[in-house]
C-alpha positions as CSV (number, residue, x, y, z in Angstrom):
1,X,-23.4,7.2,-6.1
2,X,-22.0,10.2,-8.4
3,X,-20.1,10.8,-11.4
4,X,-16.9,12.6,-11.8
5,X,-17.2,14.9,-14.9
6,X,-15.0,17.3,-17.2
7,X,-15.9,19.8,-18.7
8,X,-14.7,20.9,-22.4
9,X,-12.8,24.0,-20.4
10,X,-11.1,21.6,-17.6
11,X,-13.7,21.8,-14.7
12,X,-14.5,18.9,-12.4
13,X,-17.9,18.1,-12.0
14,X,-19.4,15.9,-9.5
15,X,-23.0,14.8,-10.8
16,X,-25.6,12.6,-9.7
17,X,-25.6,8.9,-11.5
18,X,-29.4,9.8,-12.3
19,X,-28.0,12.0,-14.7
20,X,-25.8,9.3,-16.4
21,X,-26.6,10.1,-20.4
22,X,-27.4,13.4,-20.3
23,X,-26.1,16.4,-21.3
24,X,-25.9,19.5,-19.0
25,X,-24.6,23.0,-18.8
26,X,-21.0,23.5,-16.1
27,X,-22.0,25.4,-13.5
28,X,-19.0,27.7,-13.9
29,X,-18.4,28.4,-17.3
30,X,-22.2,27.0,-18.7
31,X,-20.1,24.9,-21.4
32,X,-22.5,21.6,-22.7
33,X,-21.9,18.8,-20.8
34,X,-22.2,15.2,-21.6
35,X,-22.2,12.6,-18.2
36,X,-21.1,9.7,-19.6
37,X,-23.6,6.3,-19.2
38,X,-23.1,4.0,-16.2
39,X,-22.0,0.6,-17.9
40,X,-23.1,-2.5,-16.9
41,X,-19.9,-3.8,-15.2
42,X,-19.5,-0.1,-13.0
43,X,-20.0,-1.5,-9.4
44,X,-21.0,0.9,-7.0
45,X,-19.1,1.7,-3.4
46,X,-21.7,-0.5,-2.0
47,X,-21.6,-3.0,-4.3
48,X,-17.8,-3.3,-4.1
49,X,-17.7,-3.0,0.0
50,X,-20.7,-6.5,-0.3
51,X,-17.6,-7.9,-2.5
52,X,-15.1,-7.2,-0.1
53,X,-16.5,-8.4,2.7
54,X,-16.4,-7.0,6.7
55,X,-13.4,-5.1,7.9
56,X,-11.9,-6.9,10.9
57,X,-9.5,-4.7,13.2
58,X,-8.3,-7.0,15.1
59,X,-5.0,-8.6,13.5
60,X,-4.7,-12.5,12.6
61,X,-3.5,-14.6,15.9
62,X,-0.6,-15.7,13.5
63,X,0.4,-12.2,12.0
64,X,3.9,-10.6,13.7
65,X,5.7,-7.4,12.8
66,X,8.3,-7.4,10.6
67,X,10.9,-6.9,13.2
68,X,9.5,-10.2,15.2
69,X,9.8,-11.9,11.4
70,X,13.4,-10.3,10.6
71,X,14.9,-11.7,14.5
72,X,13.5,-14.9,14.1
73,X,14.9,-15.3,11.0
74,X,18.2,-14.3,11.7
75,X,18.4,-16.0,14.8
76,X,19.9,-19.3,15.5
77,X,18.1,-22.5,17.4
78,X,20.9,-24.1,18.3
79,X,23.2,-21.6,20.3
80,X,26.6,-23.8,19.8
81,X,26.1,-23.5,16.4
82,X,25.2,-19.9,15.7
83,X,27.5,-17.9,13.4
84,X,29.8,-15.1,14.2
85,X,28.7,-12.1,14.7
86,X,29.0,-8.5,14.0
87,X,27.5,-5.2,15.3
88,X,25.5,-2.7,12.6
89,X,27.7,0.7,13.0
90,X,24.3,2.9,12.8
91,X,21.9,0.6,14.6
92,X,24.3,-1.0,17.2
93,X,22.3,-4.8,16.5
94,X,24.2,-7.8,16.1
95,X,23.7,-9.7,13.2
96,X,25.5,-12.4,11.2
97,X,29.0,-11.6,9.8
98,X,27.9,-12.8,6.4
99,X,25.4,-10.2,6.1
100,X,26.0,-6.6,4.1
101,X,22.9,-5.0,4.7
102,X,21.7,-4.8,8.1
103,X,17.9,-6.6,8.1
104,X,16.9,-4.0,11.0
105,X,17.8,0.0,9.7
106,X,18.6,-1.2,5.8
107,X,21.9,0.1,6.3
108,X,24.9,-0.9,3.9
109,X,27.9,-2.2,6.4
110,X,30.1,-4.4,4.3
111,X,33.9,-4.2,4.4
112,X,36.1,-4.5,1.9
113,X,37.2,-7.5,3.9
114,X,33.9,-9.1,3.4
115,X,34.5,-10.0,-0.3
């Protein structure tokens, strides 16, 4: 693990945790230095990664895109029953007439008949 250090004249210093507590010189402008103590509750990348847990690629059986989330939400069950419907002027989707902002390319498409 390292440190990220400044220096009093603005340069970024990347030092070893070893050095946590001590005082240096900058490599560039050989300003004094002081690398800042590691406290207690600083986790490591390793440390944080344990906490985390594995990183699984595959996606959850039950996860859908937000277009599959956005049709079936907007679609009817019952057919007979389904509302009228309009078409989006920039996408060219059909959605419901009560609807001003079309759920598929966040486009604005109310009239002023619509209010």
């Amino acid at each position: 693990m390292s440190i990220r250090v400044i220096c009093p004249n603005g340069h970024t210093l990347t030092v070893d945790d070893s050095l946590a507590g001590k005082v240096g010189l900058c490599p560039i402008c050989k300003a004094r230095v002081q690398v800042p103590r590691l406290r207690p509750d600083d986790l490591s990348e390793d440390a944080i990664m344990d906490i985390l847990g594995p990183h699984h690629d595959k996606p959850a059986r039950h996860a859908a895109t937000r277009e599959q989330m956005v049709e079936s939400a907007i679609q009817p069950s019952d057919e007979a029953s389904s509302p009228p419907k309009k078409s989006c002027h920039k996408c060219h989707r059909e959605i419901s007439v009560r609807t001003h902002i079309c759920p598929y390319c966040h486009t604005y498409i109310a009239d002023l008949s619509d209010f």
